[in-house]
C-alpha positions, 0 to 999 in steps of 0.5 A: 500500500502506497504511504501517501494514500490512507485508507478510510476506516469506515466500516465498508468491509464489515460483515459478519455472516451467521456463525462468525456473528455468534461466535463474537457474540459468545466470546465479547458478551456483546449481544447487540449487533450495533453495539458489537459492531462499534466495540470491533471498529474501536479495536480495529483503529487502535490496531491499524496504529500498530501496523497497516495489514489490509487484513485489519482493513478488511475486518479479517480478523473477524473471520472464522479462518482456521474452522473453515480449513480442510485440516481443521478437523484434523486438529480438533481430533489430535487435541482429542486423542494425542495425550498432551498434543500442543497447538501453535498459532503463529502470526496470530494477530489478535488470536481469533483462531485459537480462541475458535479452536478452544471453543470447539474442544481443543484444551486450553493448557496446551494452546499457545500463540506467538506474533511479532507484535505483542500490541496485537495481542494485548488488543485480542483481550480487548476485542474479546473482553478477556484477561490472561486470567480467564483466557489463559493461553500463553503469547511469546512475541517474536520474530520467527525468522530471528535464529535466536527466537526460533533456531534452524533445526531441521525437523526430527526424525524421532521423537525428543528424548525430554519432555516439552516445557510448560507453555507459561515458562517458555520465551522462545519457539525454540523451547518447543522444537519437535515438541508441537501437534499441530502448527496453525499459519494463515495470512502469514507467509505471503509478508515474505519474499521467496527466500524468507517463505523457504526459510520460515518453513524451514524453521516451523517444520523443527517445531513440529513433532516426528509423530505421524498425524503431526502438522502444519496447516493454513491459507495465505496469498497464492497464484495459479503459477509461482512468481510475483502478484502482478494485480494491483489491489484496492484496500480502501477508497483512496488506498492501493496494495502496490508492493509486489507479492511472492506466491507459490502456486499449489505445484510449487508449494507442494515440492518446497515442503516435500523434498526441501524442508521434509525429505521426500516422502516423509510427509504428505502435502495438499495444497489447493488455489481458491478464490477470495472469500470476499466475492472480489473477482479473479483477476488475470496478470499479463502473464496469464496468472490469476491469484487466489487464496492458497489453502494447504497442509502438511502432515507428517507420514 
């Protein structure tokens, strides 16, 4: 987004279907939808100061992203029958996914979330009128692409011979190499260029345990063939995404993951290129290539 054109704040992009508006309401307390509404506009502009995602413009934090993801029941069944399975939502914004997956019946003792920006965390007890008290899932702010806050490890072939920290204890994604179930990243890699996305994968994959069944799951920016985001997106009435974004297509990001980060044929890799949730249509770059939303999963075999 250009630095000279601000955005307007004004609600256009608000929209709350049916389910994401009970589950706001269940988790804010805020049954009236004006009022509820308001409380969600009022959060979204003190988060904006913090950093200017077009993912805070749109409202996409009110979206149930993780439960409408393939791998999501996937998730709930590891948090059911893997004894002391740990989740981590990573770039978790304001934790609106975490919150969604202990909602359904994942344990919150063995939830954890991790962002750059610890603001926005502070903003998620905000937003859902929580305090670490009654929501009492642990935040690590960090850079994940930093070696000292999560270091490169390739991902284990058998299981950690120590057992995995308390989640309040731990400072640094680091504690918890090889120790995590089930790794939730969305909105997240498409930040970076082509190397640094290589790299994050690289360093989320030590995080996950050897165990099959173990995963890593999300949705992000995508193209039908790899390369640059050549279409110039409008974020509000006077703002533009002109920055360019690296994607992967789905060919490419299943041979990042199978081959490069995992050897060959110890995971198994499903990636698929959708169309935005928010009715914009496809648009075709001069090269012919169309974005969408990459949606995807790895799963250790």
């Amino acid at each position: 987004m250009s630095d000279n054109a601000e955005p307007l704040l004004d609600g256009k992009h608000y929209a709350l279907d049916g389910e994401e508006l009970a589950f706001f309401k269940s988790q804010t307390g805020i049954n009236d939808e004006h009022a509820l509404k308001a409380h969600i506009m009022k959060v979204q502009a003190e988060a904006y100061k913090v950093h200017r995602y077009s993912c805070i413009f749109r409202f996409n934090f009110t979206k149930l992203k993780i439960s409408r993801l393939p791998a999501y029941a996937q998730l709930l069944k590891l948090g059911q029958e893997r004894d002391g399975a740990i989740f981590m939502d990573v770039g978790c914004c304001f934790r609106n996914d975490v919150r969604k997956a202990v909602a359904d019946g994942f344990a919150v003792q063995n939830a954890i979330a991790s962002d750059l920006h610890p603001e926005f965390w502070d903003l998620g007890h905000k937003l859902f009128n929580t305090t670490p008290a009654t929501f009492p899932v642990p935040f690590v702010a960090g850079d994940a692409l930093s070696a000292t806050f999560l270091p490169p490890t390739p991902p284990l072939m058998a299981l950690p011979t120590s057992p995995a920290p308390a989640l309040a204890s731990v400072t640094t994604l680091g504690q918890l190499l090889g120790h995590v179930s089930a790794v939730h990243a969305s909105s997240f890699f498409h930040l970076f260029d082509e190397a640094h996305q290589a790299q994050l994968a690289r360093a989320l994959a030590g995080l996950l345990s050897p165990a099959p069944g173990s995963l890593i799951f999300g949705a992000h920016g995508g193209r039908s063939s790899k390369g640059l985001r050549r279409v110039r997106e409008r974020v509000g009435e006077k703002g533009w995404r002109t920055e360019p974004m690296f994607c992967h297509s789905p060919e490419s990001w299943r041979a990042l993951w199978d081959g490069e980060v995992f050897p060959p044929g110890t995971v198994r890799v499903e990636a698929s290129l959708q169309q935005r949730r928010d009715g914009a249509s496809a648009e075709v770059d001069e090269e012919g290539a169309w974005a969408g939303i990459l949606v995807w999963s790895v799963t250790r075999v």
